[in-house]
C-alpha positions as CSV (number, residue, x, y, z in Angstrom):
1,X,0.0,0.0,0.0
2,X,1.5,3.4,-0.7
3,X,1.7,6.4,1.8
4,X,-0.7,8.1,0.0
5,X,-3.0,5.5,0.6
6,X,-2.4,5.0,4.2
7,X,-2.7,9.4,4.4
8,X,-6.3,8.5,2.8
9,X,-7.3,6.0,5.1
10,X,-5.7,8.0,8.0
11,X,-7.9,10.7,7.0
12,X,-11.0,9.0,6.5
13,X,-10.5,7.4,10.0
14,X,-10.6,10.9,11.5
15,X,-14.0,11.8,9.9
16,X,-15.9,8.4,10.9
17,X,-18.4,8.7,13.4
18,X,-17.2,4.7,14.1
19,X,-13.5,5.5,14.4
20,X,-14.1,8.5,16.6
21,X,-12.6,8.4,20.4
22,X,-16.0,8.0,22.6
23,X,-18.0,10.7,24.0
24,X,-20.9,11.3,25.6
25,X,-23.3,10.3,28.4
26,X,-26.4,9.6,26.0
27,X,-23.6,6.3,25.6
28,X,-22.3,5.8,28.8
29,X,-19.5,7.6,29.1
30,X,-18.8,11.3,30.1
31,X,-17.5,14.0,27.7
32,X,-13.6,14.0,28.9
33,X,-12.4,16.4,26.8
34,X,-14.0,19.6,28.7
35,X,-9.9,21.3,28.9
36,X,-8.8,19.8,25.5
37,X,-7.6,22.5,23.0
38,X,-7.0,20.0,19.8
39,X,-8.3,17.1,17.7
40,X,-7.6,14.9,15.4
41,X,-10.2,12.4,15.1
42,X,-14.1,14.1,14.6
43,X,-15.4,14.9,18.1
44,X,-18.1,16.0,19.5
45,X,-18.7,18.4,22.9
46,X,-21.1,18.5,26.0
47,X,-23.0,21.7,25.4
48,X,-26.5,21.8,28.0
49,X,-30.1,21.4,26.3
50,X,-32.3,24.3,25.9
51,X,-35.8,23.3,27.4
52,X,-38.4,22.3,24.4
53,X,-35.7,23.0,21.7
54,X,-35.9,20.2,19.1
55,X,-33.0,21.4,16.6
56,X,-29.6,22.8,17.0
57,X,-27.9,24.8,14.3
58,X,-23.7,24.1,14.3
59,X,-21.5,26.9,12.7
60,X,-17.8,26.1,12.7
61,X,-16.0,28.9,11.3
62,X,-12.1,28.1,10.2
63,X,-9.2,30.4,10.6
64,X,-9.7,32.0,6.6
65,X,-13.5,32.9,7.7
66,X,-15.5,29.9,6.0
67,X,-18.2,29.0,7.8
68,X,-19.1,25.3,7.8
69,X,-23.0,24.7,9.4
70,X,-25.2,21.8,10.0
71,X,-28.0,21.4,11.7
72,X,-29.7,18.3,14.3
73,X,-31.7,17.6,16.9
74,X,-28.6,17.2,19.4
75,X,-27.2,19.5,21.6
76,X,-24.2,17.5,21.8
77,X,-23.4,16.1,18.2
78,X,-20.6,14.4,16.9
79,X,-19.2,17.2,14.0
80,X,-19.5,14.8,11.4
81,X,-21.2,16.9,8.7
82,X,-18.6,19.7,8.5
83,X,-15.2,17.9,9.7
84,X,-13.8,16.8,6.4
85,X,-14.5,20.3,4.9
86,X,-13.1,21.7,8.1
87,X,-9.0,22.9,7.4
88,X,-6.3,22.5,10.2
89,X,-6.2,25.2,12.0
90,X,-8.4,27.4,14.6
91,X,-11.8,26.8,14.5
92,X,-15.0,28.7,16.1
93,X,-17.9,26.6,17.0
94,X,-21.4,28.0,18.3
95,X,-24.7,25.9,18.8
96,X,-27.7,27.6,18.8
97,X,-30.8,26.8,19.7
98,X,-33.7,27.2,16.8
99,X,-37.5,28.0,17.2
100,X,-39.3,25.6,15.0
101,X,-39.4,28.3,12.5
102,X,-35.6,27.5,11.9
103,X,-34.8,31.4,13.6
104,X,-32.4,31.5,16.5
105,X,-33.6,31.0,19.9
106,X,-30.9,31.0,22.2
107,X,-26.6,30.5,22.3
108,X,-26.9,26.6,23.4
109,X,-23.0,26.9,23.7
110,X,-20.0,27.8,22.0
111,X,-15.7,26.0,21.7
112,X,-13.3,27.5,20.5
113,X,-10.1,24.7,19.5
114,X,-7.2,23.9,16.7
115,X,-8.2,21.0,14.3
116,X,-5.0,18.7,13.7
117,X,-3.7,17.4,10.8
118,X,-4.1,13.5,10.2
119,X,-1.4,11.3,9.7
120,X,0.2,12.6,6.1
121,X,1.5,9.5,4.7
122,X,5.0,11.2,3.6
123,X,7.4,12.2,6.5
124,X,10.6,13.3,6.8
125,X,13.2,9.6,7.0
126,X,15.4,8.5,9.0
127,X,18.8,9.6,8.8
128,X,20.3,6.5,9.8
129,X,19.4,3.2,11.1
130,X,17.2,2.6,14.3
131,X,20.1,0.1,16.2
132,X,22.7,2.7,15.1
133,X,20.9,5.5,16.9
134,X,20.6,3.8,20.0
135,X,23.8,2.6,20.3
136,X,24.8,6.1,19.2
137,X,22.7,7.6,22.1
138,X,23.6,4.6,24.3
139,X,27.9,5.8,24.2
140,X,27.0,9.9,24.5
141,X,25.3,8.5,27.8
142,X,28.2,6.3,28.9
143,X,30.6,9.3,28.0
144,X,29.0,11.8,30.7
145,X,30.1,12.5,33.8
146,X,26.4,11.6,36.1
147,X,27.2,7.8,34.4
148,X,30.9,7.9,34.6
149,X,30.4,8.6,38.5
150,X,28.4,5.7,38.7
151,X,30.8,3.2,37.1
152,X,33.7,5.0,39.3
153,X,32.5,5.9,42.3
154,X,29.1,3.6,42.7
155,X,26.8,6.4,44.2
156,X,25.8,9.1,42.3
157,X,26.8,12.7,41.4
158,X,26.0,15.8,43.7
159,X,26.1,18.2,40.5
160,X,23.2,15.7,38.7
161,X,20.0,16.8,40.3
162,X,17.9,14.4,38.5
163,X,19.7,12.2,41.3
164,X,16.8,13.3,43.4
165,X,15.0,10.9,41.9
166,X,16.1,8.0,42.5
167,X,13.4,5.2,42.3
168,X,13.0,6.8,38.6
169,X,16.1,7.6,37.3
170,X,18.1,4.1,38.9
171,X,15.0,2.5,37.3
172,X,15.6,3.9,33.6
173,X,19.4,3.7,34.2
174,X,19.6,0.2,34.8
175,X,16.9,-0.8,32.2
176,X,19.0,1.0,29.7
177,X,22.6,0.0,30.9
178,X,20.9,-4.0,30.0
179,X,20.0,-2.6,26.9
180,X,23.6,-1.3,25.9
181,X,25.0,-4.6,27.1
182,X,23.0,-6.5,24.8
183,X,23.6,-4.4,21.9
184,X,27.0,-3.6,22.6
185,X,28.5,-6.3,24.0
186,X,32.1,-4.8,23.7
187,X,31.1,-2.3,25.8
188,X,29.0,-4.8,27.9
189,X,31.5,-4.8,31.3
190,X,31.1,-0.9,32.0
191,X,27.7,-1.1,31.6
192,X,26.5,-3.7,33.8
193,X,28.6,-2.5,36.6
194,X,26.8,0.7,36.3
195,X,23.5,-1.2,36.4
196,X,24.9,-2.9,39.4
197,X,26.3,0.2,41.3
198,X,23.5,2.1,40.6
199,X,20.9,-0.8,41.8
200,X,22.5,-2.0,44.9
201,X,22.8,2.0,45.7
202,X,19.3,2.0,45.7
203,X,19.1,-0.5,47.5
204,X,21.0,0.7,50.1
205,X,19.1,3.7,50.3
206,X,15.9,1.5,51.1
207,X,13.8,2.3,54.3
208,X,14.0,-1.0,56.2
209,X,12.7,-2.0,59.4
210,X,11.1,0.9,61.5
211,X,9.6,2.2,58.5
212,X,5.9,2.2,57.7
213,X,7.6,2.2,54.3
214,X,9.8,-1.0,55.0
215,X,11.7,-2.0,51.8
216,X,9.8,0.8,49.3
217,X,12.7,2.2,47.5
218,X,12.2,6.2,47.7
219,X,10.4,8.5,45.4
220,X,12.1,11.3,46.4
221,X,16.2,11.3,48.3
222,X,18.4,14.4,49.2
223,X,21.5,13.1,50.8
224,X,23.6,12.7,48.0
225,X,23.9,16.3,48.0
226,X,23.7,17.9,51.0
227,X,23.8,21.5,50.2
228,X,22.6,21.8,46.5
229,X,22.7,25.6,46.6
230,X,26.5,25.2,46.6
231,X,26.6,24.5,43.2
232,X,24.2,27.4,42.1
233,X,20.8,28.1,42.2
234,X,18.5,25.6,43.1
235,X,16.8,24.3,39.7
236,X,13.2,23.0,39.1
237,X,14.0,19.8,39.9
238,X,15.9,20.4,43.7
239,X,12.9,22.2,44.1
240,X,10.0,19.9,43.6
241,X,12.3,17.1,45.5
242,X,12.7,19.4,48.2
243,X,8.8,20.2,48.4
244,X,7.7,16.7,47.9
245,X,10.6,15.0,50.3
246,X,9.3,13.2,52.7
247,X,6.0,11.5,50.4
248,X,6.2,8.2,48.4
249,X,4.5,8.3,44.9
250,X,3.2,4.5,44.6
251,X,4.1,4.4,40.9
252,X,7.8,4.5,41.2
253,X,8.8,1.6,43.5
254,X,6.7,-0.6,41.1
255,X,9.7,0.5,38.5
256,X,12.0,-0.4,40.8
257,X,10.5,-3.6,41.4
258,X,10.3,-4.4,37.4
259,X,14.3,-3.1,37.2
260,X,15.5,-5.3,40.0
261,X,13.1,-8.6,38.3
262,X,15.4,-7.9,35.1
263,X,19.2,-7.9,37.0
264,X,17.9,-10.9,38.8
265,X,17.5,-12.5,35.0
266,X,20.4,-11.1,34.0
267,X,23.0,-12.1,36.9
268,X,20.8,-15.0,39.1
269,X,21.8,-12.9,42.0
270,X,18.7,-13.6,44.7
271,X,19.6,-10.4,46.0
272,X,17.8,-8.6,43.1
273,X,14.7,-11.1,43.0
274,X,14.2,-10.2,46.9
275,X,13.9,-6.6,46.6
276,X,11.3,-7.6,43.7
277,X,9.2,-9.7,46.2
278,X,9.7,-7.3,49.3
279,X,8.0,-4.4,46.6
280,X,5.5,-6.6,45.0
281,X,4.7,-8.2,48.7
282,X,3.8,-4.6,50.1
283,X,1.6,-3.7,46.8
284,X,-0.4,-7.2,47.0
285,X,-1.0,-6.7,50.5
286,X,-1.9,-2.5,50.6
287,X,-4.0,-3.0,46.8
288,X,-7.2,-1.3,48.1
289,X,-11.0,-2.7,47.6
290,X,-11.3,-0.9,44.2
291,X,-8.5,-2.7,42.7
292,X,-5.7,0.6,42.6
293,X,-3.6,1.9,45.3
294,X,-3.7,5.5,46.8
295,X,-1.0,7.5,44.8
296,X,0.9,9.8,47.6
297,X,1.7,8.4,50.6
298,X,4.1,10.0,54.0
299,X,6.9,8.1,54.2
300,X,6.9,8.6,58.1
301,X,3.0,7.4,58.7
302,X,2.7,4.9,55.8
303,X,-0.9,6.4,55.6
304,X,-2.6,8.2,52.1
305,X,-2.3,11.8,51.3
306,X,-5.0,12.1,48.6
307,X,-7.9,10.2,47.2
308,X,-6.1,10.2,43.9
309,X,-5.4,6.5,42.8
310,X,-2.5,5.4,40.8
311,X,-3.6,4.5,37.3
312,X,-1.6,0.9,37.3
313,X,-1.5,0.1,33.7
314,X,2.3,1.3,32.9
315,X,3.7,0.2,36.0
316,X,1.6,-1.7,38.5
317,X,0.2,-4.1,36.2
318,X,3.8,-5.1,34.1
319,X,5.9,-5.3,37.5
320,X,2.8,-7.6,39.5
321,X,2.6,-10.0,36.1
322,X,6.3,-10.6,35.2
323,X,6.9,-11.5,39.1
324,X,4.1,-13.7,38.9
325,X,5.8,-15.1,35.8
326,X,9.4,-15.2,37.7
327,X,7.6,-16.6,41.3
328,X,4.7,-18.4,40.1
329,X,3.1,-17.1,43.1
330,X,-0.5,-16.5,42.9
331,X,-0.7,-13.5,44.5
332,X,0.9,-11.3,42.3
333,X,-1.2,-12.7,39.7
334,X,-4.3,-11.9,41.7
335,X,-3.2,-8.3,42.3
336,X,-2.6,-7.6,38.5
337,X,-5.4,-9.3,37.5
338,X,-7.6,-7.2,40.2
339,X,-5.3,-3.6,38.8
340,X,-6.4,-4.5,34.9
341,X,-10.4,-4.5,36.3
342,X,-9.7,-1.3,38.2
343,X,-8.7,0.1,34.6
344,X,-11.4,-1.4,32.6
345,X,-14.2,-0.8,35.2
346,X,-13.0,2.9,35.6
347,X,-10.6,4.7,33.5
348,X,-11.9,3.3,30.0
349,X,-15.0,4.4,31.0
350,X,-14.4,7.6,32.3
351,X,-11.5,8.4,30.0
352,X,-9.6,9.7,33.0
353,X,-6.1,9.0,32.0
354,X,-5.1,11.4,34.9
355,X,-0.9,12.5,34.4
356,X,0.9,10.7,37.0
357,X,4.6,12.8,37.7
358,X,7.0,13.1,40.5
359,X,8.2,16.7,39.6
360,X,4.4,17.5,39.0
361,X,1.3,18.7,41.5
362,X,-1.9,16.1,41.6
363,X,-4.8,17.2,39.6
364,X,-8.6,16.9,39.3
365,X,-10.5,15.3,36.7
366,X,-9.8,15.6,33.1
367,X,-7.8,18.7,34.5
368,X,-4.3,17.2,33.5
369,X,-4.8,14.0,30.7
370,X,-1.4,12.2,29.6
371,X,-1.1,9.6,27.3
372,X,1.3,7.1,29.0
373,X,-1.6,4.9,30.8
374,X,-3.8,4.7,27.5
375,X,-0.8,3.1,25.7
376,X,0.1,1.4,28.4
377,X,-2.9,-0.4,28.1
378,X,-3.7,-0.6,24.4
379,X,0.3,-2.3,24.6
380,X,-0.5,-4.6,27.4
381,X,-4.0,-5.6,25.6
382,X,-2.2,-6.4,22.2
383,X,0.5,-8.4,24.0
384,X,-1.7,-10.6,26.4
385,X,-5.2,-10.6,25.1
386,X,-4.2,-9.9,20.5
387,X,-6.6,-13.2,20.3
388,X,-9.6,-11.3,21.6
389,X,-11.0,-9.0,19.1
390,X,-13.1,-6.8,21.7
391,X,-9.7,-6.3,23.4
392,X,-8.3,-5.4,20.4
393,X,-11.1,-2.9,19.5
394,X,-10.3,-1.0,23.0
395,X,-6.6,-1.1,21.9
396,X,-7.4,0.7,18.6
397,X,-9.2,3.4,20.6
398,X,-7.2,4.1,23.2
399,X,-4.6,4.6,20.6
400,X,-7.2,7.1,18.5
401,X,-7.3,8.8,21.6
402,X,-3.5,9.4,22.7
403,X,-2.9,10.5,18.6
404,X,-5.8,12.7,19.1
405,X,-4.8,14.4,21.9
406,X,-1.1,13.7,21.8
407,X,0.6,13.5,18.4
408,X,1.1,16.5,16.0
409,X,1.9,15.1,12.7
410,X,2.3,18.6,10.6
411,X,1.5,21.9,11.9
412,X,1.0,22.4,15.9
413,X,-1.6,24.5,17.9
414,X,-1.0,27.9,18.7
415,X,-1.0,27.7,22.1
416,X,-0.4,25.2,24.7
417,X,-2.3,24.3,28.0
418,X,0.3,26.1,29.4
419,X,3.4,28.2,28.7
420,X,6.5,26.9,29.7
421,X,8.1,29.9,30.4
422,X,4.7,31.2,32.4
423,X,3.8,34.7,31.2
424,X,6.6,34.9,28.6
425,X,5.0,34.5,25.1
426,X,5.1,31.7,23.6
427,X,5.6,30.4,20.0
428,X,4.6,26.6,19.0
429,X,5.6,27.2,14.9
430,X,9.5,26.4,16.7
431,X,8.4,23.0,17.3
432,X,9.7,19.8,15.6
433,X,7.3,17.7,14.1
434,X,6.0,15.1,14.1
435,X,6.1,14.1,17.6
436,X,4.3,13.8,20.9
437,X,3.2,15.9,23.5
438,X,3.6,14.9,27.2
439,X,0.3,15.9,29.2
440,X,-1.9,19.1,29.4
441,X,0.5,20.1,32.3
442,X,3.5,19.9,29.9
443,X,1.7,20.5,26.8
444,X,5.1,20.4,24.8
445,X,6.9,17.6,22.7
446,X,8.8,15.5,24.1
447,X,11.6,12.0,22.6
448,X,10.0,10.2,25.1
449,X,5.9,10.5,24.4
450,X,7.3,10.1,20.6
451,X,8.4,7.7,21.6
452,X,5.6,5.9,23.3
453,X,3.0,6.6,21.0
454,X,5.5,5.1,18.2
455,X,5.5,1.6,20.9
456,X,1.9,1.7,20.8
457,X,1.3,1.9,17.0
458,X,3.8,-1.1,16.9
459,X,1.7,-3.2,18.9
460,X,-1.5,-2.9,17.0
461,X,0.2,-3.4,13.8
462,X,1.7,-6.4,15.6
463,X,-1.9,-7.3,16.7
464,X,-2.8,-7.7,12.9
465,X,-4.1,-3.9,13.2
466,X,-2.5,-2.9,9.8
467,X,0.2,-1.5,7.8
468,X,-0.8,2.3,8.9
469,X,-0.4,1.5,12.4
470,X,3.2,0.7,11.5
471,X,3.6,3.8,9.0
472,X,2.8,5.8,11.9
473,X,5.3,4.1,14.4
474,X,8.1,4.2,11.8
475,X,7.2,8.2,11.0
476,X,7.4,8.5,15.0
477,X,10.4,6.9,15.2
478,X,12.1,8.1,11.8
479,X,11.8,11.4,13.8
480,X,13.6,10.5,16.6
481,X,16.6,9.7,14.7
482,X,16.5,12.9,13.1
483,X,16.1,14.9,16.0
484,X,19.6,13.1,17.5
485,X,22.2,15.0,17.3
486,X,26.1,14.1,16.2
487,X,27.4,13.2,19.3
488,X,24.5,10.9,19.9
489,X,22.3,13.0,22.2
490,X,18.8,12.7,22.1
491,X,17.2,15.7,23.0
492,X,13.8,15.6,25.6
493,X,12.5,19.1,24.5
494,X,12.1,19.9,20.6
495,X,10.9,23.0,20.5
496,X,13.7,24.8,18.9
497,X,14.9,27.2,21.9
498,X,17.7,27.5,24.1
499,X,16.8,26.9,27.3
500,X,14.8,23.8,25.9
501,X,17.9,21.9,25.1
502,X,19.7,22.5,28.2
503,X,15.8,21.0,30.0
504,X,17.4,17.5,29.4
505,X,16.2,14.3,30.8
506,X,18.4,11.1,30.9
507,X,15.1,8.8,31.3
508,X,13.4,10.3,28.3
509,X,16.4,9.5,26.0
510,X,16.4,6.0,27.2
511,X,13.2,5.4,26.4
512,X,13.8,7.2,23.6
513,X,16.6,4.2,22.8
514,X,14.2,1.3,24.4
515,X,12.0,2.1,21.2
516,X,14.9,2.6,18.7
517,X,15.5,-1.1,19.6
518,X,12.3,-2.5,19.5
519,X,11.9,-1.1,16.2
520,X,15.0,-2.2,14.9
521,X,14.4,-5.9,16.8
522,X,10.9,-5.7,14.1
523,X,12.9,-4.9,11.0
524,X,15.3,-7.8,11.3
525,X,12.5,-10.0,12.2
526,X,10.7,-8.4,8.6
527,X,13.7,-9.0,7.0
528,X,14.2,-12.4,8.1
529,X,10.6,-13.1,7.0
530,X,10.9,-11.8,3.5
């Protein structure tokens, strides 16, 4: 099939009414998208009936002045009539309520939002090979002084203030360091004794007994750097570790927990495998009624600090079922198996797919969406359930909505959630695209998103989902390749500024370099086919 093919299905999916992301009470499900500023895919919006109005007139009016009208008995309608006439770009809507002469009533409501591109079939290539980038970005990150500490010195650098977070840079760190071993295995010695050091640093770190935490790697740790203003002002990061010391965010030790599963495989040292079961022992026993656990908890009580829940399906969920696959012990299954209804009974029908962040404050409903938990599960569903074609169904639209929400193929929106640089204007035509935005919170693109939503295209074209799905995850990752730069760095933050390339994040370009792999791993096994 060509690419300008796949653009015309890509398009066509956008317009459906049946490939649309959900809305709507009068089907169940609430309208999520009340602080969403762009779409992709046709949507529709929760505007309140007039009393004894039986027809609504819809004028969209684009960014040139055409005005694009309709007209049914909803209040609430999918924009179906007018969305493939509709250019990218800022559109107007009104709905107004009509006397049953067809004259205007009353304002019913009125949304203002940027309509996205679809998927364009071309995009810029790669510039080189997906196994060479990653093992390019791989040696620019063993070349650096926050990993050369590690390897020397086995605890990590004061100057590094990402250090503050340990459960979730060790985590990354040592998935990656397995990564570059395996890849690289000339270079393999250096890197697994970083993975080592790093782990059994965490590990040392560990709350054990006396704590109401016992064995829960931290969230948050200062020590390694006693004064941080002694090497300048105190950066965004010191700051939000500083604020939050002293909490545990339930996500992260769950990472941990899935890190210290893979050194066990990778050495047989029952060290490693303990730490797993002290972790996934504390979840299966603390996993509340509903199926989730309470996101925030005080490190020097043990007890909740908000009624937020973690959403489980990136982290929970993959750390409970591969130490059920390790152990064989039932009650890991149990607890994954009781996380995965939790999802399906609550956040695929709400569409809450709430941003989960250490550096970041909790939020409200629909206040701050992300797409890591949507792909999370649309990955897990496609790897566990591909057989099942309902489950397969949700995958597709949880992946409609992360691309709708999340992905900017051509030209971006004007504005973001939020400014970056607060009151400073603030100019989105300096982005890079394509690529993907992080949350509503962050509303800026990121290697990392790019590269999960490129992971989660992969699985549905792995589930038998089609050739577009992977035309989109090799445009996704394509991009990543080009965005690296000579010496091998990745950058987290591509929207063309200064400041934005010195805001860099060591986790982001390893996942960045997790994908890169995976999508090489695919061509060879293409290749190998043909």
């Amino acid at each position: 099939m060509t690419l300008k093919q796949l653009a015309d299905i890509a398009f066509e999916e956008c317009c459906s009414p049946e490939t649309t992301v959900k809305y709507g009470v009068k089907r169940g499900f609430p309208f999520w998208n009340a602080e969403s500023i762009q779409f992709m895919y046709v949507p529709a919006f929760h505007f309140t009936a007039v009393r004894g109005i039986k027809k609504y007139r819809y004028d969209a009016t684009d960014e040139a002045g055409g005005l694009h009208s309709f007209e049914v008995p909803d209040c609430c309608a999918l924009l179906t009539p007018v969305w493939r006439d509709l250019p990218e770009g800022i559109v107007k809507l009104t709905v107004t309520a009509l006397n049953p002469d067809g004259s205007d009533y009353a304002l019913a409501g009125a949304r203002t939002f940027f309509k996205l591109a679809s998927f364009p079939g071309e995009t810029p290539p790669a510039v080189r090979s997906y196994k060479e980038a990653a093992v390019k970005a791989y040696k620019y990150a063993m070349s650096q002084d926050f990993i050369q500490h590690w390897l020397k010195y086995g605890k990590p650098d004061p100057h590094y203030d990402l250090n503050s977070y340990p459960s979730k840079m060790i985590s990354a760190l040592v998935d990656a360091m397995l990564s570059y071993a395996r890849i690289c295995p000339g270079d393999a010695a250096d890197a697994l004794k970083v993975a080592v050091n790093s782990a059994d640093y965490l590990i040392a770190i560990t709350p054990r007994d006396g704590s109401p935490l016992k064995n829960i790697p931290p969230t948050y740790y200062l020590d390694f750097c006693p004064d941080p203003e002694a090497y300048g002002v105190l950066t965004p990061n010191w700051r939000a570790a500083t604020a939050y010391s002293g909490t545990m965010m339930m996500i992260y030790p769950a990472r941990a927990g899935l890190m210290y599963v893979s050194l066990y495989e990778q050495f047989g040292d029952r060290k490693y495998l303990d730490e797993a079961l002290n972790i996934g022992t504390y979840y299966a026993e603390t996993q509340e009624p509903n199926g989730s656990w309470y996101l925030v908890r005080s490190c020097e009580t043990g007890a909740n600090l908000t009624d937020n829940y973690v959403s489980p399906v990136d982290d929970l969920i993959p750390f409970m079922t591969k130490l059920y696959a390790v152990t064989n012990d039932g009650r890991f299954k149990s607890a994954a198996d009781r996380a995965l209804q939790y999802v399906l009974r609550t956040q695929v029908n709400t569409y809450n797919w709430e941003g989960q962040f250490e550096d970041s404050p909790l939020s409200t409903n629909y206040m701050n969406l992300t797409h890591y938990a949507p792909v999370g599960l649309a990955v897990y569903l496609t790897r566990y359930r591909a057989g099942d074609a309902e489950s397969v169904q949700l995958a597709r639209e949880l992946m409609r909505f992360a691309e709708d929400q999340f992905v900017v193929w051509k030209r971006p929106c004007p504005w973001p959630h939020q400014s970056p640089y607060g009151d400073v204007p603030y100019d989105t035509s300096l982005w890079h695209t394509p690529a993907a935005l992080e949350q509503y919170g962050w509303h800026v693109p990121i290697d990392a998103s790019t590269a999960n939503l490129a992971k989660g295209f992969l699985s549905l074209y792995n589930a038998g989902c089609g050739e577009l799905c992977l035309a989109k995850a090799r445009a996704l990752a394509d991009q990543l390749t080009i965005m690296q730069h000579d010496d091998g760095k990745i950058p987290t933050h591509w929207m063309n500024t200064p400041d934005a390339e010195e805001n860099f994040w060591w986790n982001c370009m390893f996942e960045s370099c997790r994908l890169l792999v995976e999508m090489a791993e695919h061509q060879d096994h293409e290749f190998k086919d043909e």
